[in-house]
C-alpha positions in Angstrom: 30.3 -2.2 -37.0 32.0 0.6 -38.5 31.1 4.1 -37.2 28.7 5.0 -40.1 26.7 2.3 -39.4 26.4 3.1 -35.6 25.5 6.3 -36.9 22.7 5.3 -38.9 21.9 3.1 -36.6 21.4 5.5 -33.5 19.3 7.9 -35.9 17.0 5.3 -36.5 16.5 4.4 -33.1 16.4 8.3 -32.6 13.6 8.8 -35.3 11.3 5.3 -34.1 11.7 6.9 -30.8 10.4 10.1 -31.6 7.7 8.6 -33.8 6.5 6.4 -30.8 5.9 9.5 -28.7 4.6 11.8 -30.8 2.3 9.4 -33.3 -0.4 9.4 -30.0 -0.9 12.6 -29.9 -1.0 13.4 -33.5 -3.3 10.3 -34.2 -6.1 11.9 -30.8 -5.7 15.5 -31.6 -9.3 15.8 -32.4 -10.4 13.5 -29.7 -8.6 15.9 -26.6 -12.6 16.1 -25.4 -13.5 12.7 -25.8 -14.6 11.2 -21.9 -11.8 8.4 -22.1 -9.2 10.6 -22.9 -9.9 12.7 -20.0 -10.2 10.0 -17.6 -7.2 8.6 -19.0 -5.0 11.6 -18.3 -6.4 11.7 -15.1 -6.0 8.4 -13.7 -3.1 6.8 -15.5 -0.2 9.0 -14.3 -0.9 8.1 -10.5 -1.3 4.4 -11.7 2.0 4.4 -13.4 3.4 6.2 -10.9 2.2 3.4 -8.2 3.4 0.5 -10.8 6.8 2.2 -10.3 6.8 2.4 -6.2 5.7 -1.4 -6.0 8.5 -1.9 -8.9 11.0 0.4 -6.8 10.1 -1.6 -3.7 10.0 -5.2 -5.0 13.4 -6.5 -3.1 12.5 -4.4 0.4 13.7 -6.9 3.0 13.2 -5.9 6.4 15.5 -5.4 9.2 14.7 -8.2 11.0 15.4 -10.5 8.1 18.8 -8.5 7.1 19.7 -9.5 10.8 19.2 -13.2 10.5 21.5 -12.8 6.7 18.2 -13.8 4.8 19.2 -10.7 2.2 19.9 -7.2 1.9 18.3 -4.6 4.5 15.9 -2.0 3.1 17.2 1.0 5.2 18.4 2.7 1.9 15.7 1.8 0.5 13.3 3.1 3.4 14.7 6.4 3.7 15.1 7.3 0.3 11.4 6.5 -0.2 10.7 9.2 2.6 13.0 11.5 1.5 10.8 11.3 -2.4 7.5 11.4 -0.1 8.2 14.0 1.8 9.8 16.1 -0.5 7.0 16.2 -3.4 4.4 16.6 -0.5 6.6 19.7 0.3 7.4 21.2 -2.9 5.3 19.5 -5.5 8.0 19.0 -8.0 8.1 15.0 -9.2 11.1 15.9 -10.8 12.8 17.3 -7.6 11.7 14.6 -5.5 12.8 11.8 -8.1 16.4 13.3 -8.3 17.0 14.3 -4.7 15.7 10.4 -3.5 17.5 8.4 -5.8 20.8 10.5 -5.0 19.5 9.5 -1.5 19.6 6.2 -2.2 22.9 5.7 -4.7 25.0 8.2 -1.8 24.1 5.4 1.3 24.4 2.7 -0.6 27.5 4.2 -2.0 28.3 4.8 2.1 27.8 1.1 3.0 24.5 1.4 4.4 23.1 -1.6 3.0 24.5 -4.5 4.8 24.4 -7.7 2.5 
């Protein structure tokens, strides 16, 4: 692939991905009122945001079974998940809490902490 067609290439990925955010709200500017709408801005964001803790959590083995060698431990796992907690319960920034747990995370399991 020469390096006009990676170019072309990445700017139509760029433009489809641009189109599939902003087509939505283009397409229910006049419906911003309508009852779904509204109950869908409320209520989806904490939903997604759950799909992505169970999603997050999926492989959380606990100690005990890191112990008998069944898998990976979930202390890395476990702490970084309170660090996110406790931090957006503090400050109310997703973005904050998002960064500072997963550099949780990635710096102890970087450190060994997860025994395998």
């Amino acid at each position: 692939m020469s390096a006009i067609e990676l170019g072309i290439f990445i700017a139509v990925c760029a433009v489809a991905t641009l189109a599939t955010r902003l087509l939505p709200f283009v397409a229910l500017a006049r419906q911003a009122d309508h009852p779904l709408i509204l109950h869908l801005g409320r209520y989806l964001p904490p939903a997604i945001m759950l799909i992505l803790v169970i999603y997050a959590l999926r492989d959380f083995r606990p100690l005990i079974q890191a112990e008998l060698n069944v898998g990976p431990n979930g202390l890395p796992m476990l702490v970084a998940s309170l660090v996110v907690a406790t931090l957006h319960l503090w400050r109310r920034n997703a973005l904050l809490s998002i960064m500072v747990g997963t550099g949780a995370y990635m710096l102890m399991v970087q450190l060994g902490w997860a025994v395998a």
